[in-house]
ZAKOLTI-657181 format. One record per residue (C-alpha): residue in one letter; x, y, z. Coordinates in pm, whole numbers, padded with zeros to 5 digits, always signed. Each point is the difference from the previous one (the first is absolute). Last residue first. Example, Ala and Ser with C-alpha at 12.3 -4.5 7.8 and 13.67 -1.06 7.14 Angstrom:
REM residues 2
S+01367-00106+00714A-00137-00344+00066
This chain:
REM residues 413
X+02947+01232-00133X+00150-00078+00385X+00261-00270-00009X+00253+00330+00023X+00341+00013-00183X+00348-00126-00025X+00140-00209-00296X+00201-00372+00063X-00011-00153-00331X-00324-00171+00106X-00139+00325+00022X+00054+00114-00335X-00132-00368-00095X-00329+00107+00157X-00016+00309-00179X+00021-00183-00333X-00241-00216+00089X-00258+00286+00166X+00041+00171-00340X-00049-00330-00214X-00343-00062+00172X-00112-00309+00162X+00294-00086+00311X-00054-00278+00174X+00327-00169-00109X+00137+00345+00087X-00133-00003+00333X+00181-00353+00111X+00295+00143-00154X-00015+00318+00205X-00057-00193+00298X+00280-00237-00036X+00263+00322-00084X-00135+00103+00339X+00131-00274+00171X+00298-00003-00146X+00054+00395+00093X-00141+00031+00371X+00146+00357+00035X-00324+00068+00197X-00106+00212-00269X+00067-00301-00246X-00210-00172+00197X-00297+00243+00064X-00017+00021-00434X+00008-00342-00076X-00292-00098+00284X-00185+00343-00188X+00029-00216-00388X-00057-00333+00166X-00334+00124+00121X-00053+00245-00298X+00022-00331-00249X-00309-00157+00190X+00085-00426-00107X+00074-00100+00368X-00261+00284+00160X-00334-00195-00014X+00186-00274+00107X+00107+00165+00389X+00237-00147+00141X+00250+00331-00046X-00215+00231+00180X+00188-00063+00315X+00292+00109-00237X-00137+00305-00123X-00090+00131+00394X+00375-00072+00070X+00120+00185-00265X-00155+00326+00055X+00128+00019+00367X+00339-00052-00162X-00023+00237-00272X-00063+00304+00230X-00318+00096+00207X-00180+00258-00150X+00113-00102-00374X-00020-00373+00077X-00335+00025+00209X-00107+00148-00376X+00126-00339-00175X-00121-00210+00261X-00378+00190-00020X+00052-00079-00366X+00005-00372+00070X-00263-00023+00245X-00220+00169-00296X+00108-00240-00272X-00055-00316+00263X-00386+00115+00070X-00166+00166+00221X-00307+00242-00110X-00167+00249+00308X+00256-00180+00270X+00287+00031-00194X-00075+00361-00151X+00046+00086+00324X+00328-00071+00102X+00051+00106-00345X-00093+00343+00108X+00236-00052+00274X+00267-00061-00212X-00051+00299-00214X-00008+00248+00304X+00287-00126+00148X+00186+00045-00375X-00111+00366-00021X+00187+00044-00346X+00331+00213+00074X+00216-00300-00138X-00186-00044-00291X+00032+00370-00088X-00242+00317+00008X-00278-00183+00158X-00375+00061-00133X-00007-00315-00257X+00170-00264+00234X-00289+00136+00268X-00267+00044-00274X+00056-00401-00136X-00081-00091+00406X-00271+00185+00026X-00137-00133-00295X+00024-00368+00092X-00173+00118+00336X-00282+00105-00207X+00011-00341-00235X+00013-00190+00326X-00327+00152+00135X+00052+00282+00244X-00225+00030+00310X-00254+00278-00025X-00100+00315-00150X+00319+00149-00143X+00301-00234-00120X-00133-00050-00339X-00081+00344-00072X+00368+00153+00118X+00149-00271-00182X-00207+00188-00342X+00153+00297+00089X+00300-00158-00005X-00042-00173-00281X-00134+00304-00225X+00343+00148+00124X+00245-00227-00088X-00141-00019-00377X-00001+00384-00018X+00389-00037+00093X+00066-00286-00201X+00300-00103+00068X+00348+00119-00193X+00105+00232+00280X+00018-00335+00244X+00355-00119-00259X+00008-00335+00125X+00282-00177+00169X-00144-00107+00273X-00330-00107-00117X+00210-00222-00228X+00073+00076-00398X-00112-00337-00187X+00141+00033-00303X-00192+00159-00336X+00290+00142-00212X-00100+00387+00108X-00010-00149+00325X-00319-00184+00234X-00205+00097+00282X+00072+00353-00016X-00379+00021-00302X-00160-00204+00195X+00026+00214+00381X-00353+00068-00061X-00149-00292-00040X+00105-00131+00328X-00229+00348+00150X-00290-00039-00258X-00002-00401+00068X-00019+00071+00357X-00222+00298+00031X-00276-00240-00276X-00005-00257+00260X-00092+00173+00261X-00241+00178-00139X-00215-00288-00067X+00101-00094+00343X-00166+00287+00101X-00362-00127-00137X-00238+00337+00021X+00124+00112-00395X-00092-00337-00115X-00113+00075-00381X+00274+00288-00005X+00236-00215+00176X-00025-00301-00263X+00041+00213-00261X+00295+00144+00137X+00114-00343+00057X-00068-00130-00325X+00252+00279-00150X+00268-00066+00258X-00008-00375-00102X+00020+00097-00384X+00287+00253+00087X+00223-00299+00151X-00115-00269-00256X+00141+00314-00271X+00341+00066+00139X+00055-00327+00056X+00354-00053+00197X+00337-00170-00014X-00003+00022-00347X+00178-00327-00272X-00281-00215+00093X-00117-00215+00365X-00232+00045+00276X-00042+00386-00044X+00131+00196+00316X-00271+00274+00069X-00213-00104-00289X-00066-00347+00116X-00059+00183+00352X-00277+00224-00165X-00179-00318-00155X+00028-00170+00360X-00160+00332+00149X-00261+00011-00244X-00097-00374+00093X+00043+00064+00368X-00218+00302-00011X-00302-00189-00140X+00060-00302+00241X+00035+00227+00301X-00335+00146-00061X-00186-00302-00012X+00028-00062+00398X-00117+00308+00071X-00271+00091-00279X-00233-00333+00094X-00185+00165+00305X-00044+00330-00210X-00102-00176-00311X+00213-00128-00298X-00005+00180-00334X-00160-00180-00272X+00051-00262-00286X-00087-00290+00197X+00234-00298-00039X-00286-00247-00180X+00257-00285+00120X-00030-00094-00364X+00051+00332-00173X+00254+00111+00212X+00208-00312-00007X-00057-00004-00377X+00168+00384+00032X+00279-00167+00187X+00056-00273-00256X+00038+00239-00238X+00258+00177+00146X+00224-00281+00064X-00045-00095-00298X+00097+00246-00167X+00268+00051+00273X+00171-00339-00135X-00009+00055-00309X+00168+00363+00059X+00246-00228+00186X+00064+00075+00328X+00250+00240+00215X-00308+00182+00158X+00085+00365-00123X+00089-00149-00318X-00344-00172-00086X-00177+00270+00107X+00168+00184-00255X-00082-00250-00277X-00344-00014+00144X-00050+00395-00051X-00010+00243+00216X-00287+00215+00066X+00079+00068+00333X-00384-00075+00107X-00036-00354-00181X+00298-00154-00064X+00186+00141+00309X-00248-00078+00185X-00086-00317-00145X+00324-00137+00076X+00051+00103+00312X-00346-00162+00133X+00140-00308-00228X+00338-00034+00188X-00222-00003+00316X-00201-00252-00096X-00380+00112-00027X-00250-00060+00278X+00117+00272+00211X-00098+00245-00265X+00256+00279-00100X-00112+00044-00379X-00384-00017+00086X+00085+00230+00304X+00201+00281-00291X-00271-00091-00249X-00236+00177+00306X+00199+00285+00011X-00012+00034-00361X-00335-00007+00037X-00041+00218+00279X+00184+00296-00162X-00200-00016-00310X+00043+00353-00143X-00234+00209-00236X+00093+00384+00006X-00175+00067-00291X-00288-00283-00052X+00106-00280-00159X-00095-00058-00427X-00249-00234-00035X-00048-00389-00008X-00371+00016+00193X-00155-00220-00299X+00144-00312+00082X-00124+00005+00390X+00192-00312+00135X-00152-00327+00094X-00130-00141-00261X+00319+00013-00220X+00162-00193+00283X-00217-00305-00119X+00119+00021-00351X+00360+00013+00102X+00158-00339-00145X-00291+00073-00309X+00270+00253-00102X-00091+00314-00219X-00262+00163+00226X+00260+00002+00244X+00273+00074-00203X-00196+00374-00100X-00057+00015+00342X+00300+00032+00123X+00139+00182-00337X-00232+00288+00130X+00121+00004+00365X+00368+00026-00104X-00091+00285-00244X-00182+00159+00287X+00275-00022+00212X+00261+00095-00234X-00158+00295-00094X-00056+00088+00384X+00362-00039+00079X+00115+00250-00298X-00284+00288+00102X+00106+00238-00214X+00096-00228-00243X+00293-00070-00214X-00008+00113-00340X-00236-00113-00280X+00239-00205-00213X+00325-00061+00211X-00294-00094+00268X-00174-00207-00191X+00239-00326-00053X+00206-00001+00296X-00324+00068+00193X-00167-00345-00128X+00278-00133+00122X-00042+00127+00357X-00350-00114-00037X+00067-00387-00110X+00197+00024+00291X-00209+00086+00225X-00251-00209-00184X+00215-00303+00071X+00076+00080+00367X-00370+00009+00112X-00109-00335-00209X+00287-00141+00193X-00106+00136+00344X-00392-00013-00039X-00271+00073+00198X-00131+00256-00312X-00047+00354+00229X+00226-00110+00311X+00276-00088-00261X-00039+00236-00205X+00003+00261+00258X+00340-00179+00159X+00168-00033-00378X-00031+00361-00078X+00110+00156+00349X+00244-00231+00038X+00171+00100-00366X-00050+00354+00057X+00295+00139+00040X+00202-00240-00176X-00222+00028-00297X-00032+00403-00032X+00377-00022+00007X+00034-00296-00196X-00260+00175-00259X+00160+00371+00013X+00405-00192-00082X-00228-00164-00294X-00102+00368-00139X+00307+00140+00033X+00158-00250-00207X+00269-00211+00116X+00341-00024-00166
């Protein structure tokens, strides 16, 4: 059973994990040195805390504790002796009350998200290094190896060191095309904890949450950038519906068949305020429109009373602002609703040729569900196979076989 005192530390520690690591970072120029004495501190915690009690100030012990073992390895290991020189030794003190370091972690977050890092490492060290998780977790969320993240990980920080990646937040003419990069990567740790890629759950509760926390820090550093906003409406307004998204066994319960009094009312409503925000001001960005989209399904009493015109013709738009094959796709679904099964179909099948969809399980999985609408039974048998070959979690296979056997429902989850 945990102790009180160790449930205090991981809270204290997932709070302010970013926080930690980003000052150290900026103050020793660092990442791995950074991590270890965050560490270091955290167990340094576990060990006086039970003792002495925990602190007032719980994220400033841990700070200065952190900054203290810094230097301490500094003066111990020759590998450092030249960063020794360049940091104040003496000034290791206590922080001030009300200490915060908004604009380093923002700045981790653009170190993180650089263009000159893979994209599987930008995720990577996000999630490593301002969600706090560990490699082993990483590891999971991107279907590797924990070997194989380690290194991953490490060879992003040497890319950082060697490239000289600067350790700051971009300027006003750089801001626009870096921004997308930070919100992609918490939007692609969000979407692993929408549907996980594979396991026994259909979703990550906690990949979900960790996304929706980086966000809100993300909006309180950017509070001017509306796609900041944006992003954080739609995640609040999907994330809401979590808890109808799957039975008391854990299936896969459709949109249509969910139970809408078990969303997150308070949820629902931070997003739509938040819609309201990124829609004000000037032309939508595709995370706004995104949004509107999630508050339409989210505002309607009943799939089949959801403004369906409206929905298409914000994908209509969210075409133009960010095409791709996904977003074609769920316009086809939603043209389906307005239009009927057949309209739907069509648009699917022209998107047929397309590679990027052959192996993209929800592709087969909404082609399945306009056939068998359409009566189309063999066919749609085909689909469902094709989709349950795809399939990575053991809800979505066992829901996939339902269908197979010739169940009713909605493509729309």
């Amino acid at each position: 059973m945990e102790s009180p005192v160790s449930g205090a530390v991981e809270a204290v520690f997932r709070e302010e994990h970013g926080r930690l690591l980003a000052a150290l970072v900026r103050r020793f120029g660092d990442l791995d040195l950074a991590e270890e004495v965050t560490s270091a501190a955290v167990e340094a915690a576990l060990v006086h805390w039970p003792v002495e009690g925990v602190p007032s100030k719980p994220g400033a012990w841990l700070m200065a504790t952190a900054r203290r073992k810094a230097v301490d390895r500094l003066r111990r290991d020759r590998t450092y002796a030249a960063k020794l020189a360049l940091v104040q030794v003496d000034s290791v003190t206590e922080l001030p009350e009300g200490a915060e370091f908004p604009d380093d972690r923002l700045q981790l977050f653009f170190t993180c998200a650089h263009p000159a890092l893979a994209q599987e490492a930008r995720g990577a060290l996000t999630l490593r290094c301002l969600a706090g998780l560990t490699t082993p977790e990483v590891a999971r969320a991107y279907l590797v190896p924990p070997a194989t993240m380690a290194q991953r990980i490490v060879r992003a920080k040497k890319k950082i060191r060697e490239a000289r990646i600067p350790f700051r937040v971009p300027g006003a003419d750089e801001l626009p095309g870096r921004l997308p990069g930070v919100l992609q990567v918490v939007y692609s740790i969000f979407t692993e904890g929408y549907v996980a890629s594979s396991g026994p759950r259909l979703q990550r509760a906690d990949l979900a949450e960790e996304a929706i926390r980086l966000a809100r820090i993300l909006r309180r550093l950017l509070p001017a950038e509306r796609e900041v906003s944006g992003l954080l409406a739609l995640m609040l307004l999907v994330h809401a519906r979590r808890e109808a998204r799957t039975g008391p066994d854990g299936s896969v319960v459709l949109l249509a068949d969910q139970d809408r009094a078990g969303w997150d009312a308070a949820m629902i409503a931070e997003g739509l305020g938040l819609v309201r925000v990124a829609l004000t001001g000037g032309p939508a960005g595709p995370y706004g429109v995104q949004a509107a989209i999630a508050a339409l399904h989210n505002e309607a009493a009943s799939v089949d009373t959801t403004d369906w015109p409206q929905v298409v013709a914000l994908y209509d738009v969210l075409q133009v602002l960010a095409p791709s094959p996904v977003v074609a796709l769920n316009r086809a679904v939603a043209v389906a609703m307005r239009d009927g099964p057949a309209a739907g179909l069509a648009l699917v099948d022209a998107l047929s040729g397309d590679e990027r969809l052959r192996d993209y399980g929800p592709f087969h999985t909404a082609r399945g569900d306009l056939l068998q609408r359409l009566g189309r039974l063999p066919e749609a048998a085909q689909a469902y196979g094709k989709a349950l070959d795809l399939a990575g979690t053991d809800p979505e296979r066992a829901h996939l076989a339902r269908r197979l056997d010739g169940s009713r429902g909605s493509a729309v989850s």
